[in-house]
Biopython code that builds the backbone (N, CA, C, O; Angstrom):
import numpy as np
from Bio.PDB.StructureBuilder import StructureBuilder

atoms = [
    (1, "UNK", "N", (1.345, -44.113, -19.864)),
    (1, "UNK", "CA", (2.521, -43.290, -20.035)),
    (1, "UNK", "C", (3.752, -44.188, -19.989)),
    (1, "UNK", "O", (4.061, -45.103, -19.226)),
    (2, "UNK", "N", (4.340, -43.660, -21.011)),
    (2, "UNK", "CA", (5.869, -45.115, -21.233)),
    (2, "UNK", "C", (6.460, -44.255, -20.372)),
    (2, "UNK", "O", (6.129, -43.096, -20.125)),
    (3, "UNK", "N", (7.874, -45.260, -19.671)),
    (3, "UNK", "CA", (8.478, -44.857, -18.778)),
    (3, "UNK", "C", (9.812, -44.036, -19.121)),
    (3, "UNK", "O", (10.254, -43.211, -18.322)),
    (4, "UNK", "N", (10.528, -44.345, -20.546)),
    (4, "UNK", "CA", (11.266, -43.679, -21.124)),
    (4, "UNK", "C", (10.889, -43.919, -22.657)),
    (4, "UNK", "O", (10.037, -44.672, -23.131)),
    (5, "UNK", "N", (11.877, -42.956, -23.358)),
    (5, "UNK", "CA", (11.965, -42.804, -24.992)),
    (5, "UNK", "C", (11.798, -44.206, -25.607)),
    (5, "UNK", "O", (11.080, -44.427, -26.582)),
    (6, "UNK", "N", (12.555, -45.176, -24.924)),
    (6, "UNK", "CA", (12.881, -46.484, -25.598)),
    (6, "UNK", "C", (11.667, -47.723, -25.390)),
    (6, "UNK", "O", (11.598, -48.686, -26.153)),
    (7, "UNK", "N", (10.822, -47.536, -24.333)),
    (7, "UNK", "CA", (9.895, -48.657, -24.911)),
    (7, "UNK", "C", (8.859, -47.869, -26.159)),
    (7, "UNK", "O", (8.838, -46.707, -26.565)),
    (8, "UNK", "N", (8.139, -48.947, -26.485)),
    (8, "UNK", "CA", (7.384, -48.773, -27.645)),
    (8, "UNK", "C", (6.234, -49.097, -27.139)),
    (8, "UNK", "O", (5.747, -50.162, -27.519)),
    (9, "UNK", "N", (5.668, -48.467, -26.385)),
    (9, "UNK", "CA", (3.667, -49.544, -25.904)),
    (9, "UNK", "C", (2.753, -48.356, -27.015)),
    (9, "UNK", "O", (1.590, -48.739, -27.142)),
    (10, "UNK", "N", (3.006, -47.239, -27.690)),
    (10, "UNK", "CA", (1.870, -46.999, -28.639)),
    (10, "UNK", "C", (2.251, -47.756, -30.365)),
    (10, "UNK", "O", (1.551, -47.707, -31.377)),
    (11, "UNK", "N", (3.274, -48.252, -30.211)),
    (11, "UNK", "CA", (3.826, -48.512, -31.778)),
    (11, "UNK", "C", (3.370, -50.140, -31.841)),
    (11, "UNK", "O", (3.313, -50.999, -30.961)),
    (12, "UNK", "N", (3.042, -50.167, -33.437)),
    (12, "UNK", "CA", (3.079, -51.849, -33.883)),
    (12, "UNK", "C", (3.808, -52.359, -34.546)),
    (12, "UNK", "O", (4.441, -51.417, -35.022)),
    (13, "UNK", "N", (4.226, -53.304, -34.972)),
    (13, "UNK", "CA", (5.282, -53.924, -36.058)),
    (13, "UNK", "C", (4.236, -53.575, -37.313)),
    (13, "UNK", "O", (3.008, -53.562, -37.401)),
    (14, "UNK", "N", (5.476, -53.263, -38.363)),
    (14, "UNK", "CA", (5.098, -52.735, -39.375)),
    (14, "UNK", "C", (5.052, -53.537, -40.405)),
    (14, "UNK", "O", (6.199, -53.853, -40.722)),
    (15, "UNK", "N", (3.958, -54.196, -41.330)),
    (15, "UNK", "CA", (3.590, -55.192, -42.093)),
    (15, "UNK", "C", (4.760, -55.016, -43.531)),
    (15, "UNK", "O", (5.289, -55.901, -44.204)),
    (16, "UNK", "N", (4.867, -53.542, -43.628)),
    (16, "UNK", "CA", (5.920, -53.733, -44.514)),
    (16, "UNK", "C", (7.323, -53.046, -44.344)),
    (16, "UNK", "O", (7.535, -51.846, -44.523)),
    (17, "UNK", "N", (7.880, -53.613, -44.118)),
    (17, "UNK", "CA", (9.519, -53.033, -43.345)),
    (17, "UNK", "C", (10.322, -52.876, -44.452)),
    (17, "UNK", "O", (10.543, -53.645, -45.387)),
    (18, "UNK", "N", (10.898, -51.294, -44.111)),
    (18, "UNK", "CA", (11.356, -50.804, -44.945)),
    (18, "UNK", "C", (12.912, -52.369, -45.006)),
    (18, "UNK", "O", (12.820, -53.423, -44.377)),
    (19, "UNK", "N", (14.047, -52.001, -45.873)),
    (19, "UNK", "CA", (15.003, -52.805, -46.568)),
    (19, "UNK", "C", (15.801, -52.583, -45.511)),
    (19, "UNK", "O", (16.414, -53.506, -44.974)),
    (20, "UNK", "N", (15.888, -51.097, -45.030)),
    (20, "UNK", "CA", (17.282, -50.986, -44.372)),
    (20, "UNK", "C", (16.822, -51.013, -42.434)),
    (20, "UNK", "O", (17.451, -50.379, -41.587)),
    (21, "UNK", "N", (15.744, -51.809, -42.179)),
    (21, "UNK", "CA", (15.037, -51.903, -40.758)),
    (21, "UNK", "C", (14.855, -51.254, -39.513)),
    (21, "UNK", "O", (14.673, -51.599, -38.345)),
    (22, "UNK", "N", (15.015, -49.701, -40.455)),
    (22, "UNK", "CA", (14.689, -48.350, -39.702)),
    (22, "UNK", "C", (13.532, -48.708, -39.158)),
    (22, "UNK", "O", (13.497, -49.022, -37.968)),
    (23, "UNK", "N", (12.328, -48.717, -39.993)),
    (23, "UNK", "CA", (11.445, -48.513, -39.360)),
    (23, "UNK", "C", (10.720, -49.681, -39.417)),
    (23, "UNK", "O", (9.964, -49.863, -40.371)),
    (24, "UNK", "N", (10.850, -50.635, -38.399)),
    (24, "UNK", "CA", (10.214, -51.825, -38.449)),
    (24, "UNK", "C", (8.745, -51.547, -37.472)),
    (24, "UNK", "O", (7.953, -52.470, -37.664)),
    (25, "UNK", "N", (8.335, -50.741, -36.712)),
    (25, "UNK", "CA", (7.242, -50.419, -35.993)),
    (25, "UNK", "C", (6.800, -49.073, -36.471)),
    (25, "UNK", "O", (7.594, -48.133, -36.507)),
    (26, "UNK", "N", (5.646, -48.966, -36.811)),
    (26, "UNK", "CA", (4.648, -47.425, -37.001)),
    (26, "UNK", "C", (3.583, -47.510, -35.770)),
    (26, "UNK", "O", (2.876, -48.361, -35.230)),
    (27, "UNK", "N", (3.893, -46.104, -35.644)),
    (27, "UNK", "CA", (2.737, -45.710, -34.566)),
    (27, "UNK", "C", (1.343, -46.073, -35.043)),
    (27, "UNK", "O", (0.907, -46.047, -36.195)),
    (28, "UNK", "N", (0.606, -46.490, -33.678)),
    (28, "UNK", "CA", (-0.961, -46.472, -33.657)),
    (28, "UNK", "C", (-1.902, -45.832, -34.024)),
    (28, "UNK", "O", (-3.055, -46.161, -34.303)),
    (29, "UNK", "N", (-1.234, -44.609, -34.020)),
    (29, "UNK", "CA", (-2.146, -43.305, -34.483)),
    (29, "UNK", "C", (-2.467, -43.445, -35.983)),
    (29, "UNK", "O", (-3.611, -43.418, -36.437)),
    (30, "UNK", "N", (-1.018, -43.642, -36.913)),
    (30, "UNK", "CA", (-2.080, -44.270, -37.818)),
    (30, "UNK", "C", (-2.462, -45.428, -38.372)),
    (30, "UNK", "O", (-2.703, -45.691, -39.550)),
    (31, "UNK", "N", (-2.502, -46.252, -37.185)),
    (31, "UNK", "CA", (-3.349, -47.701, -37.562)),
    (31, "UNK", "C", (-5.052, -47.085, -37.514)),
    (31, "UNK", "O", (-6.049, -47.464, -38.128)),
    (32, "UNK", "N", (-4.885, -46.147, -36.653)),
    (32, "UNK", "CA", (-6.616, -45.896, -36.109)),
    (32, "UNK", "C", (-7.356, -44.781, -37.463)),
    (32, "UNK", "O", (-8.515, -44.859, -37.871)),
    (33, "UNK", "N", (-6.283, -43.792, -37.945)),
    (33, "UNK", "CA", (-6.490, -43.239, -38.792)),
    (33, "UNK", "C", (-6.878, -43.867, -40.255)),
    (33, "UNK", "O", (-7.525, -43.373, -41.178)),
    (34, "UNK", "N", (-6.425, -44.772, -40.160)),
    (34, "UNK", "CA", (-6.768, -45.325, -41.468)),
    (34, "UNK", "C", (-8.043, -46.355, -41.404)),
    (34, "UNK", "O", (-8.750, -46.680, -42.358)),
    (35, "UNK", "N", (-8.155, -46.765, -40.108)),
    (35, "UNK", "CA", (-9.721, -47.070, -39.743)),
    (35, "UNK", "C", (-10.803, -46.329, -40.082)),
    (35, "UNK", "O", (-11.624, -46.788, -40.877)),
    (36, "UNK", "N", (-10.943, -45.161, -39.561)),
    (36, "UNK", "CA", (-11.732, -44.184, -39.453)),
    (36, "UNK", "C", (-11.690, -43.500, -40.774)),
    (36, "UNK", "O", (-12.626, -42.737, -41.015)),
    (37, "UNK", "N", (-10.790, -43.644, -41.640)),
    (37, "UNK", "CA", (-10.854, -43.339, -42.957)),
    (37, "UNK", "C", (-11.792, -44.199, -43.325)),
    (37, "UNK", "O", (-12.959, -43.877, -43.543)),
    (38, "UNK", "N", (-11.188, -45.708, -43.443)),
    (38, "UNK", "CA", (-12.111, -46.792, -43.815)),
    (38, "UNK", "C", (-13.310, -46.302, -43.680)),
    (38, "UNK", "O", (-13.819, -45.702, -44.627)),
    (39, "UNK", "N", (-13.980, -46.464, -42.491)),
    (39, "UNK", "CA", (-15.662, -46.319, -42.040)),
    (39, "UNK", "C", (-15.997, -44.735, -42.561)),
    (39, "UNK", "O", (-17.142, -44.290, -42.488)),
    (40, "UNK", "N", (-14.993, -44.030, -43.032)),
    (40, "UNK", "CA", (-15.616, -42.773, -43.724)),
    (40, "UNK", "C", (-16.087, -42.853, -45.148)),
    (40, "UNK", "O", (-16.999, -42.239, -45.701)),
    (41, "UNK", "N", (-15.118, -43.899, -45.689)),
    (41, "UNK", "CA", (-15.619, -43.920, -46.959)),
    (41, "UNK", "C", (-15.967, -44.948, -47.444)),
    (41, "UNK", "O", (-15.989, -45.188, -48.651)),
    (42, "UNK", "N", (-16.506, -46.207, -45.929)),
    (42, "UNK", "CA", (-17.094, -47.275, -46.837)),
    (42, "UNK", "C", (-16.393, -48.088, -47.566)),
    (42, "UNK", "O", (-16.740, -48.564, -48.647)),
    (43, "UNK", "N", (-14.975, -48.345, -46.760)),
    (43, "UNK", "CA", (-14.224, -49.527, -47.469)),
    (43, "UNK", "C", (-13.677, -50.745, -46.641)),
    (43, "UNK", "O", (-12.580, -51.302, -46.576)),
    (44, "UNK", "N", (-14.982, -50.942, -45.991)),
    (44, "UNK", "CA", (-14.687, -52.097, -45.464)),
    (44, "UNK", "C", (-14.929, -53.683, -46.524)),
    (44, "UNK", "O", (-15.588, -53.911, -47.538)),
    (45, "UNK", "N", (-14.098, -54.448, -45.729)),
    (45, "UNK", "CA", (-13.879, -55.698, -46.128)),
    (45, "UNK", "C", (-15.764, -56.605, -45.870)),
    (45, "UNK", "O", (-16.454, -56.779, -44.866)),
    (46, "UNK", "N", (-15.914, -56.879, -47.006)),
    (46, "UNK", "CA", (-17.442, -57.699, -46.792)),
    (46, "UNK", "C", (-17.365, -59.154, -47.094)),
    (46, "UNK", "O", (-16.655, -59.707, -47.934)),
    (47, "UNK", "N", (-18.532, -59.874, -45.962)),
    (47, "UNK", "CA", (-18.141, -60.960, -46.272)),
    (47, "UNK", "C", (-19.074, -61.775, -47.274)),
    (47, "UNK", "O", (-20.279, -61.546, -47.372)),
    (48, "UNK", "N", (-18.275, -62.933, -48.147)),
    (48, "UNK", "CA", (-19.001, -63.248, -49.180)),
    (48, "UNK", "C", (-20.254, -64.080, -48.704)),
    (48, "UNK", "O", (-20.449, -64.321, -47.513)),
    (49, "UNK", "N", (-21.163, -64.539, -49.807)),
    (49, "UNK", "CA", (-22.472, -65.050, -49.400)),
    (49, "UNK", "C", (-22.527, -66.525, -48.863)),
    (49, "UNK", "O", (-21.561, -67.159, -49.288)),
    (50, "UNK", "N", (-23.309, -67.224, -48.109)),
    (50, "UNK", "CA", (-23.157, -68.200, -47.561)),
    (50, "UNK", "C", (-23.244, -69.370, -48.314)),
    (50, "UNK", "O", (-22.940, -70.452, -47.814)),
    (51, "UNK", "N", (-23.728, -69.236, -49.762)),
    (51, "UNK", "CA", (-23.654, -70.180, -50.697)),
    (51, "UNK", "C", (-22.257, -69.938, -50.913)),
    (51, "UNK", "O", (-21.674, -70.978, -50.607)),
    (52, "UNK", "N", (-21.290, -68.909, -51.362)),
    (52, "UNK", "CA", (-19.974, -68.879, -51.935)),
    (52, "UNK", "C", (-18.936, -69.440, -50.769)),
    (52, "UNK", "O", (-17.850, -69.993, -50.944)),
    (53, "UNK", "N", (-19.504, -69.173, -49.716)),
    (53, "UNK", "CA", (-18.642, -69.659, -48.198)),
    (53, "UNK", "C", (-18.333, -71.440, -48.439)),
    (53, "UNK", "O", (-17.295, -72.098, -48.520)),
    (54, "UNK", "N", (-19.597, -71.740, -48.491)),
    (54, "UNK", "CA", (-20.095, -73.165, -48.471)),
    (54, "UNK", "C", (-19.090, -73.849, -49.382)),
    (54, "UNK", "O", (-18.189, -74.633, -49.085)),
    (55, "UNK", "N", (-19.402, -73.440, -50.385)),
    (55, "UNK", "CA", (-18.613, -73.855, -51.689)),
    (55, "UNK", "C", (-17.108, -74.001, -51.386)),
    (55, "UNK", "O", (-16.398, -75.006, -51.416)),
    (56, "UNK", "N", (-16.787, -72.578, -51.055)),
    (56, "UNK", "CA", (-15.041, -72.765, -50.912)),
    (56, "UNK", "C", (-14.934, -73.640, -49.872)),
    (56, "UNK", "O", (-14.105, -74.513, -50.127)),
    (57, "UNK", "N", (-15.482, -73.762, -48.722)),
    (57, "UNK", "CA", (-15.273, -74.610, -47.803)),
    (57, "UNK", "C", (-14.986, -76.355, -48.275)),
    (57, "UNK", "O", (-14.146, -77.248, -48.170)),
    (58, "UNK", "N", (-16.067, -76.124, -48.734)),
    (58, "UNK", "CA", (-16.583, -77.561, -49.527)),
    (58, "UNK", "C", (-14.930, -78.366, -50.580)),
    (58, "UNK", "O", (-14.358, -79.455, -50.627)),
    (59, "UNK", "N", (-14.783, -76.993, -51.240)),
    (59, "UNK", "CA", (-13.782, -77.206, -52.362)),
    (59, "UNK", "C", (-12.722, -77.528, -51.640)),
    (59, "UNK", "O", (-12.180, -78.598, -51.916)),
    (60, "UNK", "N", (-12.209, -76.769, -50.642)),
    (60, "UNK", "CA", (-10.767, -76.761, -49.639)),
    (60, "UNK", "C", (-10.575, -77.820, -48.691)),
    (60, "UNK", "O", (-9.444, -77.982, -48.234)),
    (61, "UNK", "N", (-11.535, -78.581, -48.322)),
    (61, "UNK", "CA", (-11.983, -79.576, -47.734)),
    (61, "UNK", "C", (-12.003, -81.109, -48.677)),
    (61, "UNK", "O", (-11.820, -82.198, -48.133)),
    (62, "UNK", "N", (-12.215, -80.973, -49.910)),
    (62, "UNK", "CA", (-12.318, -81.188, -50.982)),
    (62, "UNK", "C", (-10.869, -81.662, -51.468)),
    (62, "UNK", "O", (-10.608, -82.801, -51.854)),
    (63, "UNK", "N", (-10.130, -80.783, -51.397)),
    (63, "UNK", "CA", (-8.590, -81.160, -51.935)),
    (63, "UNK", "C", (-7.963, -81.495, -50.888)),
    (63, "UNK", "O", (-7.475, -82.624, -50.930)),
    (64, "UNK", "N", (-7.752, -80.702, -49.638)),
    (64, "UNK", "CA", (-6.914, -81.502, -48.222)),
    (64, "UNK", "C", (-7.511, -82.919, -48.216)),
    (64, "UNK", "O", (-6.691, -83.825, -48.360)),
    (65, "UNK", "N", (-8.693, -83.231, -48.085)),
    (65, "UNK", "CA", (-9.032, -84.405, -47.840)),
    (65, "UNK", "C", (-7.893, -85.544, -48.404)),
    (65, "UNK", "O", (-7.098, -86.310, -47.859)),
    (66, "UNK", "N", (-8.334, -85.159, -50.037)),
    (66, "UNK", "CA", (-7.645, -86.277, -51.107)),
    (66, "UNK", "C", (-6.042, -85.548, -51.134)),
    (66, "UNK", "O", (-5.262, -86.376, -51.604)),
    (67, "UNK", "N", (-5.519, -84.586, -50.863)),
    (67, "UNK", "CA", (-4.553, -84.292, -50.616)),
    (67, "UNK", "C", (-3.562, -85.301, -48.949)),
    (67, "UNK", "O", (-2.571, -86.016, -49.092)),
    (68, "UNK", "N", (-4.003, -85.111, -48.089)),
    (68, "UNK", "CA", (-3.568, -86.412, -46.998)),
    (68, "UNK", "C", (-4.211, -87.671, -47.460)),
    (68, "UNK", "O", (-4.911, -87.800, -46.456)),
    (69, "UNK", "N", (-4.470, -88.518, -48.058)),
    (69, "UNK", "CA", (-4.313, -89.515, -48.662)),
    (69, "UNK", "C", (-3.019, -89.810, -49.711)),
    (69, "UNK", "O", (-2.710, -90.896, -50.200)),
    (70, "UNK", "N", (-2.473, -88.724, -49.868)),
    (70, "UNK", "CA", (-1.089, -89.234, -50.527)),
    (70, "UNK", "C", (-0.346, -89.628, -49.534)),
    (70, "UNK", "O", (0.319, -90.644, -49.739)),
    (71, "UNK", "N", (-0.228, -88.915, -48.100)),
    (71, "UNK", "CA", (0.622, -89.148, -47.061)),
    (71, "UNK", "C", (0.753, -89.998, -46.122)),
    (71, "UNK", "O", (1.486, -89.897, -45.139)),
    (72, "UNK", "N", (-0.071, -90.998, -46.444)),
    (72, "UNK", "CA", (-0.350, -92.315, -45.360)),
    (72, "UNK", "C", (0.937, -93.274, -45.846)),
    (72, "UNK", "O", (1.439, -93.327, -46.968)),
    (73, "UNK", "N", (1.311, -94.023, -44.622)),
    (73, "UNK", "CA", (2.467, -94.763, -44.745)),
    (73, "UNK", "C", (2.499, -95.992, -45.659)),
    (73, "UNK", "O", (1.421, -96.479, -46.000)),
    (74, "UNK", "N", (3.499, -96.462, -46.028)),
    (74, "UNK", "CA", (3.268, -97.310, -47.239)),
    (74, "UNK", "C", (3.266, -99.016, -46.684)),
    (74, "UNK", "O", (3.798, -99.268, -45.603)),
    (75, "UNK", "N", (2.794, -99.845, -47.298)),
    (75, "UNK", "CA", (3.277, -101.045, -46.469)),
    (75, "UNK", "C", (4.330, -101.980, -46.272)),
    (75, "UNK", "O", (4.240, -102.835, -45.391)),
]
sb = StructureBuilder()
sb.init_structure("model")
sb.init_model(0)
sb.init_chain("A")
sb.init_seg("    ")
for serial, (resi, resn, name, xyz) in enumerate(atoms, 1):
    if name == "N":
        sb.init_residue(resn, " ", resi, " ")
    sb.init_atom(name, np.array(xyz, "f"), 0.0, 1.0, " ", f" {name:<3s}", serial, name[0])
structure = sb.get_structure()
């Protein structure tokens, strides 16, 4: 139970804030609602296969590598 009107302990920051920064926090209620939507209709996020994992890993690992080799000091 909040202690007055002005704290916020059920609200979250809001990923997309409106222009004029009314509403920079939305309630929890429907962070959870849109969960439970999710798992109603089966739209969860899946993760890709461990060959496709591998790969991107591989690839991203792949370019940083040779990517910090431009950044070594010169002599």
């Amino acid at each position: 139970m909040t202690s007055s009107f002005i704290e916020k302990r059920d609200e979250l920051r809001n990923p997309y804030p409106a222009l004029n920064k009314e509403f920079i926090f939305m309630p929890m209620v429907e962070v959870h609602a849109t969960q439970f939507l999710n798992l109603d209709r089966g739209d969860w996020l899946t993760r890709p296969s461990p060959w496709s994992e591998s790969l991107v890993l591989a690839l991203a690992s792949f370019i940083f590598g040779f990517g910090l080799l431009r950044f070594r000091p010169t002599d």
